[in-house]
Wavefront OBJ file of the C-alpha trace (Angstrom):
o trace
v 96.429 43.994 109.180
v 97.431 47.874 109.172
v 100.359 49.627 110.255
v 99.474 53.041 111.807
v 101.764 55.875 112.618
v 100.025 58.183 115.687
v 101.247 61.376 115.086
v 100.983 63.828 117.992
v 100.728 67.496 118.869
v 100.601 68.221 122.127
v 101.056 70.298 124.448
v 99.901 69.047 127.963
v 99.553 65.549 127.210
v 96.463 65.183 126.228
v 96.697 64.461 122.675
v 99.459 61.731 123.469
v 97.721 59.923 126.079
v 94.816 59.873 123.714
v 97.221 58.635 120.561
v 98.576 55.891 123.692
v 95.457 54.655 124.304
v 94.307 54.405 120.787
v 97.666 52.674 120.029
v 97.010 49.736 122.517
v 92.911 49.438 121.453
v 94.617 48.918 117.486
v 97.175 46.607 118.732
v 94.621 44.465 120.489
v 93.020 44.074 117.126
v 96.281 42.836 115.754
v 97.620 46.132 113.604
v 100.955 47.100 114.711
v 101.377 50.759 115.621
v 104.006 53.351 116.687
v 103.800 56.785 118.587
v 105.407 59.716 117.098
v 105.617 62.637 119.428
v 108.171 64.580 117.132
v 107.439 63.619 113.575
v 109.702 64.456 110.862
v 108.550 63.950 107.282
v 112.092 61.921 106.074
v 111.347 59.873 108.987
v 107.946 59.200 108.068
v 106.244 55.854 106.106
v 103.902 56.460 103.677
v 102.738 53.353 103.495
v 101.783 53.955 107.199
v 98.182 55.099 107.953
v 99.109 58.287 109.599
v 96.558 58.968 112.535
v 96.882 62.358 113.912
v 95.972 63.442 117.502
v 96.347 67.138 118.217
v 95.902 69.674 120.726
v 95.016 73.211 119.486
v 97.539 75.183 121.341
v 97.086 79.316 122.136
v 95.065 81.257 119.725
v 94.336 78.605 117.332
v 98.215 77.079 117.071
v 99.530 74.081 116.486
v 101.948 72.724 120.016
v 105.380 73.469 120.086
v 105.976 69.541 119.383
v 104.408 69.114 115.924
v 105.089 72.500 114.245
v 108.385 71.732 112.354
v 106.189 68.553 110.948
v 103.748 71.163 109.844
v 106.154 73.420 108.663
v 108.124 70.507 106.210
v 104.899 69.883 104.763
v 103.762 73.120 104.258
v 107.545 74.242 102.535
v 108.063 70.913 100.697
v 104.560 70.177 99.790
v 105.216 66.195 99.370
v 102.617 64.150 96.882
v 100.913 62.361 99.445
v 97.863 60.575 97.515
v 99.668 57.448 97.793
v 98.794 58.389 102.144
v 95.295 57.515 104.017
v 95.297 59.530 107.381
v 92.921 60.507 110.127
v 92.560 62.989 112.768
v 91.455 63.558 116.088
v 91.222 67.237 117.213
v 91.450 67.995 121.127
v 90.292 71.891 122.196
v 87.445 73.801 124.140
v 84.459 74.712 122.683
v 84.771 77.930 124.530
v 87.160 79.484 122.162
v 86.686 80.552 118.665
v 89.684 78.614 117.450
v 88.004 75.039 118.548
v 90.127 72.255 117.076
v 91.868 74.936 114.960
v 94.774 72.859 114.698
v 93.156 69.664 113.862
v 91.253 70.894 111.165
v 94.015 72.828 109.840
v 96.033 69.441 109.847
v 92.912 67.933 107.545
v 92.925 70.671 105.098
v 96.955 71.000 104.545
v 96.671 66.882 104.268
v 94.052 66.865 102.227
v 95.700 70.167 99.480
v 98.596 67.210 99.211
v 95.883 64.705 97.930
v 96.448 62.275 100.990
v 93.061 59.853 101.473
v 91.321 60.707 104.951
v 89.685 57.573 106.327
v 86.240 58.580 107.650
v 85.266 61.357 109.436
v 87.400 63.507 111.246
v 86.757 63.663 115.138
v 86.768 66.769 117.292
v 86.644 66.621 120.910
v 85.532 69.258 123.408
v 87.785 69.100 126.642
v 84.848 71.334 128.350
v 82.418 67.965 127.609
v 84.966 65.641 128.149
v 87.369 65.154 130.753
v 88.721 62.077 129.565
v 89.330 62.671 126.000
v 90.359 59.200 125.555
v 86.385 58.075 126.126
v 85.230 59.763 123.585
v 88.552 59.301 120.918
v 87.510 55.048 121.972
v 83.844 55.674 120.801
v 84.908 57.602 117.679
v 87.526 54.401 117.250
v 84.824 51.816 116.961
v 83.317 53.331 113.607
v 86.446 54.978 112.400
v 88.773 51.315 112.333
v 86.458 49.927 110.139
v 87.905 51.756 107.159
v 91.009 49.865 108.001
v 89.870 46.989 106.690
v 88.174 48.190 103.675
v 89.287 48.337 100.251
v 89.913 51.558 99.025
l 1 2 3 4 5 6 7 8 9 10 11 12 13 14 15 16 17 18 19 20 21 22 23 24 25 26 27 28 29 30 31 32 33 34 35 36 37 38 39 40 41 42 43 44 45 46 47 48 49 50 51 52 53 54 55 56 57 58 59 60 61 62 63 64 65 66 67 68 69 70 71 72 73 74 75 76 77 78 79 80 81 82 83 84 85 86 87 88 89 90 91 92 93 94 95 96 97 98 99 100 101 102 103 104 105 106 107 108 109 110 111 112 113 114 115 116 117 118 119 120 121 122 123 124 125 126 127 128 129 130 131 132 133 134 135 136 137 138 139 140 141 142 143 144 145 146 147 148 149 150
């Protein structure tokens, strides 16, 4: 089985009771995960799947909790094709920075030459008020790449 490392941004909660729930629906299937709410890069596996969940946070910004991540790997640009990742996006469809910081997570990820695994969800708070729903229905198709030989 996997190991997974749930990296989160948040800034209200969402994004970690999202990463919590996820956590618990990948442990059931026998990979062992952990939560990182304050991720630093030294700290961080490689060997890991990395699984981001993040909020986007004011005018497109990533939360207070996650930007000195995002700032390590933007200054030290690390090698990371030996990494396969995913991410989840959380924001409102209302604004014209919608999952800004998940998508700008994906792109700096993928300029390092990390792997994503399948398609990158965003969800829309406005459509969903239990963003954990629709990160569980996202979760059926997306685990499958954990098994798969890549």
């Amino acid at each position: 089985m996997s190991n997974i490392t749930l990296i989160t941004g948040s800034t209200l909660g969402g994004a970690e009771y999202v990463a919590d729930h996820l956590s618990e629906l990948l442990e059931q299937d026998g990979h062992s995960t952990e939560v990182i709410n304050h991720a630093n890069l030294s700290e961080l596996n490689i060997d890991s799947i990395w699984l981001f969940v993040c909020s986007t946070h004011g005018a497109g910004d990533f939360p207070d909790n996650i930007q000195p991540f995002i700032s390590q790997l933007t200054a030290q640009k690390p090698d990371l094709s030996a990494l396969k990742y995913g991410v989840i996006g959380l924001g409102d469809s209302s604004y014209d920075t919608f999952c800004a910081a998940g998508i700008n997570i994906d792109n700096l990820l993928n300029s390092l030459h990390a792997m994503k695994l399948g398609e990158r969800l965003d969800i829309d708070i406005s459509q969903h008020s239990v963003p954990e729903d629709a990160a569980e229905s996202w979760f059926v198709e997306w685990k499958k790449h954990l098994c798969s030989k890549n």
